[in-house]
Backbone as JSON Lines, residues from 0, in Angstrom:
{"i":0,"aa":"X","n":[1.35,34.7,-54.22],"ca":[0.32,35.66,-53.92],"c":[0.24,36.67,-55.07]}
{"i":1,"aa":"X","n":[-1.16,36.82,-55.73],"ca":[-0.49,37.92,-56.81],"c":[-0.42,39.38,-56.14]}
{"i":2,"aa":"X","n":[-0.43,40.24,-57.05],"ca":[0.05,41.52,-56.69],"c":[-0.47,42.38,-57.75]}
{"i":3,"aa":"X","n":[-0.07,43.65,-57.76],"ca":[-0.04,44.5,-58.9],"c":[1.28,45.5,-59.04]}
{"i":4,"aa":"X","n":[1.86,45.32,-60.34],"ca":[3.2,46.16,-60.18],"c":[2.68,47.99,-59.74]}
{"i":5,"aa":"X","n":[3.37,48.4,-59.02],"ca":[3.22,49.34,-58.98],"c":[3.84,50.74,-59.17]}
{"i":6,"aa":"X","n":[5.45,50.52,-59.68],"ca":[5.95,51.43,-60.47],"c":[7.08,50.79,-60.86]}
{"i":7,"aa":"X","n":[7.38,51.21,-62.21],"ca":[9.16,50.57,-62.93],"c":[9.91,51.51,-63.03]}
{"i":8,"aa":"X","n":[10.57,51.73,-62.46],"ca":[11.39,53.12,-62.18],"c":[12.3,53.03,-63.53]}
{"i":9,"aa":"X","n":[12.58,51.48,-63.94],"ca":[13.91,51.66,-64.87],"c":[13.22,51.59,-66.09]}
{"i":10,"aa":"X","n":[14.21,51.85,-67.06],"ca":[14.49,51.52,-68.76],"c":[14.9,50.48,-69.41]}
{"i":11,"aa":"X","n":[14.39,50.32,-70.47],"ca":[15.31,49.53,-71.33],"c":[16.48,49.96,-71.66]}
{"i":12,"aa":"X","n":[17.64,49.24,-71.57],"ca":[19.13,49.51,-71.77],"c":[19.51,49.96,-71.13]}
{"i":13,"aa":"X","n":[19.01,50.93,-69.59],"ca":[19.61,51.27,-68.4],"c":[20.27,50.2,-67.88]}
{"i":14,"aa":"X","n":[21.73,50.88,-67.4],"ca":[22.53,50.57,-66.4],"c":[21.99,50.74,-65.19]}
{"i":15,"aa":"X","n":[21.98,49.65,-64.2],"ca":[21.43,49.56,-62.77],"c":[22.53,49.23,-61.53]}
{"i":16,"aa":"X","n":[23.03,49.87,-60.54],"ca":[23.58,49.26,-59.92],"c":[23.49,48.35,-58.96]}
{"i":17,"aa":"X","n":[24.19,47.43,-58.1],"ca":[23.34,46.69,-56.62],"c":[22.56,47.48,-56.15]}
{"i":18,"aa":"X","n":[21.48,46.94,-55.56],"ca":[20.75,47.87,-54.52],"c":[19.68,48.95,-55.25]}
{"i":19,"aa":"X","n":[19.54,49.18,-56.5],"ca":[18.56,50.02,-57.19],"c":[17.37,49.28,-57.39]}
{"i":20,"aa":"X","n":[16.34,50.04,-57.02],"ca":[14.76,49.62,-57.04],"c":[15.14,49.46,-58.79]}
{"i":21,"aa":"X","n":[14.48,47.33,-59.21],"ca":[14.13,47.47,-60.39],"c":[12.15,47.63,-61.05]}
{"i":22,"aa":"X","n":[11.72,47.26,-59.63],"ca":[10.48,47.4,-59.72],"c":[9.63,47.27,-58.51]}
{"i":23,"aa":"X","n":[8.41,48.17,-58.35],"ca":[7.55,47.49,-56.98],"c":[6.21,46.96,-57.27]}
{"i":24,"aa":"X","n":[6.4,46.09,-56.21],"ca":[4.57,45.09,-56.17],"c":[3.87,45.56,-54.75]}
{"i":25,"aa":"X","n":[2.76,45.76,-55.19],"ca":[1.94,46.2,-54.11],"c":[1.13,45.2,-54.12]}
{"i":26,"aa":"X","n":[0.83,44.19,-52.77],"ca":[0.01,43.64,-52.6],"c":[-0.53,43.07,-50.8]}
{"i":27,"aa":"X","n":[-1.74,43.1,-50.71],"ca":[-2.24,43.03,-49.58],"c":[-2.53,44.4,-48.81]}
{"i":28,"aa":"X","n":[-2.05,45.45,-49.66],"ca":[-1.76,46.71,-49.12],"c":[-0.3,47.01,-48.61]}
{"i":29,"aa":"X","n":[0.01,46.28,-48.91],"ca":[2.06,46.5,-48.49],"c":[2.45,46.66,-49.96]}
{"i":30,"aa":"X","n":[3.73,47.2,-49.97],"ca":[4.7,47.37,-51.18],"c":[5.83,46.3,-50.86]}
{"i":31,"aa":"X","n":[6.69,46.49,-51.87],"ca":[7.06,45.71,-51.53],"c":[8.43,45.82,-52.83]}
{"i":32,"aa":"X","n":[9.29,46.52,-52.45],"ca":[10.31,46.89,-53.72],"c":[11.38,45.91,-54.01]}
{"i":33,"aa":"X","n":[11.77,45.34,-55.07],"ca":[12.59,44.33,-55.61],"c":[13.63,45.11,-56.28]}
{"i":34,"aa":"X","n":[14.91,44.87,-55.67],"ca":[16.36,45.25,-56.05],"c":[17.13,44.99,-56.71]}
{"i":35,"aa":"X","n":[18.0,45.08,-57.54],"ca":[18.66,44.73,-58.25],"c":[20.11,43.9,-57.28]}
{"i":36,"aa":"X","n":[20.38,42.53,-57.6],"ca":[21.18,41.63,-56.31],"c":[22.79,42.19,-56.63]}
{"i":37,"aa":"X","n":[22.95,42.91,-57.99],"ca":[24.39,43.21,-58.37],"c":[23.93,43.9,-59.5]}
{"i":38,"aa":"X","n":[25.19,44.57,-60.13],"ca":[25.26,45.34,-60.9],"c":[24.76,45.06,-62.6]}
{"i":39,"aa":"X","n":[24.28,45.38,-63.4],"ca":[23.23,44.66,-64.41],"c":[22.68,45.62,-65.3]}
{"i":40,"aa":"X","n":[22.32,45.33,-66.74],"ca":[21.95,46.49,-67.38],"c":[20.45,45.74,-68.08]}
{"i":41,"aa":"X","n":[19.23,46.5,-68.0],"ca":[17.64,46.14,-68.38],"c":[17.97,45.62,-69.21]}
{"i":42,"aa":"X","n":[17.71,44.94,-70.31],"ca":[17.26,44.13,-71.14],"c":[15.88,44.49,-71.66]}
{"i":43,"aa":"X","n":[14.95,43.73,-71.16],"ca":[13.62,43.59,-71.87],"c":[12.55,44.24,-70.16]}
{"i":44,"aa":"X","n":[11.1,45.47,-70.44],"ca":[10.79,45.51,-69.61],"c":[9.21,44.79,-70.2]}
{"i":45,"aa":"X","n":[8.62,44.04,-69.31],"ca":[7.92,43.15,-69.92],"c":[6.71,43.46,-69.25]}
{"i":46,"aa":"X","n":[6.96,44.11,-68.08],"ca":[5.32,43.94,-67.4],"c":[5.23,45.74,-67.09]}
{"i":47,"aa":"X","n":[4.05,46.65,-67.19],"ca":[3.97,47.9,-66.56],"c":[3.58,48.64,-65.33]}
{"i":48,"aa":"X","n":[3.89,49.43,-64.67],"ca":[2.3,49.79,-63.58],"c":[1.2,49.87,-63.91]}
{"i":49,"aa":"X","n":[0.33,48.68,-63.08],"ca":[-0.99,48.16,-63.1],"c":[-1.13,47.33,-63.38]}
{"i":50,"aa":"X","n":[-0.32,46.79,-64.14],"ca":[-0.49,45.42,-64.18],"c":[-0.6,44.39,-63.14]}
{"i":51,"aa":"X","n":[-1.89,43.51,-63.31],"ca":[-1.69,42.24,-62.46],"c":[-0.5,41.33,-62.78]}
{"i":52,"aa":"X","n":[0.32,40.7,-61.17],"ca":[0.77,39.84,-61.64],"c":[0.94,38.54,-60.63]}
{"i":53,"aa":"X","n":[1.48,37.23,-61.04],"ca":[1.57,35.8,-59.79],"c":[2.81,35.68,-59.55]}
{"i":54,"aa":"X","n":[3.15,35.16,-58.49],"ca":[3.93,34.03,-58.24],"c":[5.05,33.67,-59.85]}
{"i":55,"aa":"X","n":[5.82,34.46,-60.13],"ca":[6.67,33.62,-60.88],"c":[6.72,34.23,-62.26]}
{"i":56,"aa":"X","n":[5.32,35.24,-62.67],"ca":[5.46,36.07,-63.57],"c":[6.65,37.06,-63.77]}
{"i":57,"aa":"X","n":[7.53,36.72,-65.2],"ca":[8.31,37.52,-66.1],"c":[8.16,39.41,-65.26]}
{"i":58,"aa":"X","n":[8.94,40.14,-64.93],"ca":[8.93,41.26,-65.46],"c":[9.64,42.08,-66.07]}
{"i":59,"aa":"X","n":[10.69,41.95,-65.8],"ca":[12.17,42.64,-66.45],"c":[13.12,41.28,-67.01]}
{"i":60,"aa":"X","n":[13.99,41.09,-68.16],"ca":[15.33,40.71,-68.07],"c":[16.15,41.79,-68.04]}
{"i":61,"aa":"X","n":[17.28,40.87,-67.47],"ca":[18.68,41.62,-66.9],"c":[19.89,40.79,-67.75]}
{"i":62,"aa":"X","n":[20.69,41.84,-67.78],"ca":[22.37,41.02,-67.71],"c":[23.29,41.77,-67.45]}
């Protein structure tokens, strides 16, 4: 279903712990916030707020 990001709270090269919002999608009129599954530091932020995005689209790397 696509979506549109609707805010990236994090940074590049931020440290993130479990459980920290790494980004939200708003779609259908719901949000819809995606967490970080364990502890991890940004990498690359690839997509912004407003952006459209699908099913499977890139937004952040992690490690």
């Amino acid at each position: 279903m696509p979506g549109m990001i609707s805010s990236v709270p994090v940074k590049l090269g931020q440290s993130v712990k479990k459980g920290d919002t790494l980004f939200t999608i708003e779609a259908m009129k719901m949000e819809l916030a995606i967490k970080a599954d364990q502890d991890c530091v940004v990498q690359e932020v690839l997509m912004s707020a407003g952006k459209q995005v699908r099913n499977m689209d890139l937004v952040l790397t992690l490690s």
